[in-house]
C-alpha positions as CSV (number, residue, x, y, z in Angstrom):
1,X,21.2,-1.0,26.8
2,X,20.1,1.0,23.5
3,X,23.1,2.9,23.8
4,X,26.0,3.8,21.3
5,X,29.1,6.1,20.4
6,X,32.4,6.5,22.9
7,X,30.1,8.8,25.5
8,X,27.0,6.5,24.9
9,X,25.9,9.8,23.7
10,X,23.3,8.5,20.7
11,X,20.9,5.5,20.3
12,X,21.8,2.0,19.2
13,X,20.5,0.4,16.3
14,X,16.7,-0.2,16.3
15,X,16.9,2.7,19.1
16,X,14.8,5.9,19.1
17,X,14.9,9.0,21.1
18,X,18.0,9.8,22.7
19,X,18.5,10.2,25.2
20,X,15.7,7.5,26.4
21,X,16.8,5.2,23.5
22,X,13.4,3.3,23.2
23,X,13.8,-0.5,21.4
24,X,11.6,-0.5,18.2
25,X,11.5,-3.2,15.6
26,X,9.1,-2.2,12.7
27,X,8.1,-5.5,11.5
28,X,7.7,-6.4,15.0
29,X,6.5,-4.1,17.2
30,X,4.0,-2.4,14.3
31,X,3.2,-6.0,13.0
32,X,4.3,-5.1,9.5
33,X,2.0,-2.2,8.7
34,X,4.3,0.6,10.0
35,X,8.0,2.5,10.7
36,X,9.3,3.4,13.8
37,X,9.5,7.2,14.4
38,X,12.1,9.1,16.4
39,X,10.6,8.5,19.4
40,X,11.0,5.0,18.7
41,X,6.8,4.6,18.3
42,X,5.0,2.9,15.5
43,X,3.8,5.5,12.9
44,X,1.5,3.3,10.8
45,X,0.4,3.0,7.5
46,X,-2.7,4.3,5.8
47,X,-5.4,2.2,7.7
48,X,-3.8,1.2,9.9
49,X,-4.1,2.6,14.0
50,X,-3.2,1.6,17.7
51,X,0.2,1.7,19.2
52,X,1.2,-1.5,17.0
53,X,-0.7,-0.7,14.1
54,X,-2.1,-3.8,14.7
55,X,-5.6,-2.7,14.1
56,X,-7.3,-1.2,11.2
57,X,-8.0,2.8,11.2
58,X,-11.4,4.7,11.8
59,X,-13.3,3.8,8.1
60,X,-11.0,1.1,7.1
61,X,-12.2,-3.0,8.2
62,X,-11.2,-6.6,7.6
63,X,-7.6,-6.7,9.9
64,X,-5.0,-7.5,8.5
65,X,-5.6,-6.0,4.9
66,X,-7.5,-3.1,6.1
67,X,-9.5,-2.5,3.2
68,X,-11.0,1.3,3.2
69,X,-14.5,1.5,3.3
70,X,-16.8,2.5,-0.3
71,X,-13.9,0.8,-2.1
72,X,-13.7,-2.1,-3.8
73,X,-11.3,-4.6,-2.4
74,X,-10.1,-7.8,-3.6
75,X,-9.3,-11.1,-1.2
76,X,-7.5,-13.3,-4.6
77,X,-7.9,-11.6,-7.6
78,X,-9.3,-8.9,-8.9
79,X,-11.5,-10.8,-10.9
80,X,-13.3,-11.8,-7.5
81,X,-13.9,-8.9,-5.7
82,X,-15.2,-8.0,-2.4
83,X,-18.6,-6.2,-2.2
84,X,-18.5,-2.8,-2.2
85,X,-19.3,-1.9,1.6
């Protein structure tokens, strides 16, 4: 499977790296906070890391949002803001 064309010479939909043809589903497999490259890996976001972007980068906290750190971030409004950490 993952294959496509006459000569199953390319990658299938939602396939990546011919001619391995890996399955990758962005909102899946990187939870929402990434694309999948050619390779058919997550790349993620900004703050976001791990192979399913499913944790928050090096200087960024508070999974899912991933609020960078010395900024000010907002969990409702902006009138209620988060401390600045």
């Amino acid at each position: 499977g993952g294959y496509a064309g006459p000569g199953c010479d390319r990658c299938a939909p939602d396939h990546y790296g011919y001619p391995i043809c890996r399955k990758c589903l962005a909102e899946a497999d990187c939870h929402g906070h990434g694309v999948c490259n050619a390779t058919g890996a997550c790349a993620c976001n900004e703050g976001y890391s791990s192979a399913g972007c499913n944790e928050c980068a090096p200087e960024w906290f508070s999974y899912p949002q991933c609020f960078k750190r010395g900024a000010y971030a907002f969990h409702t409004t902006p009138s209620n803001p988060v401390a600045n950490v």
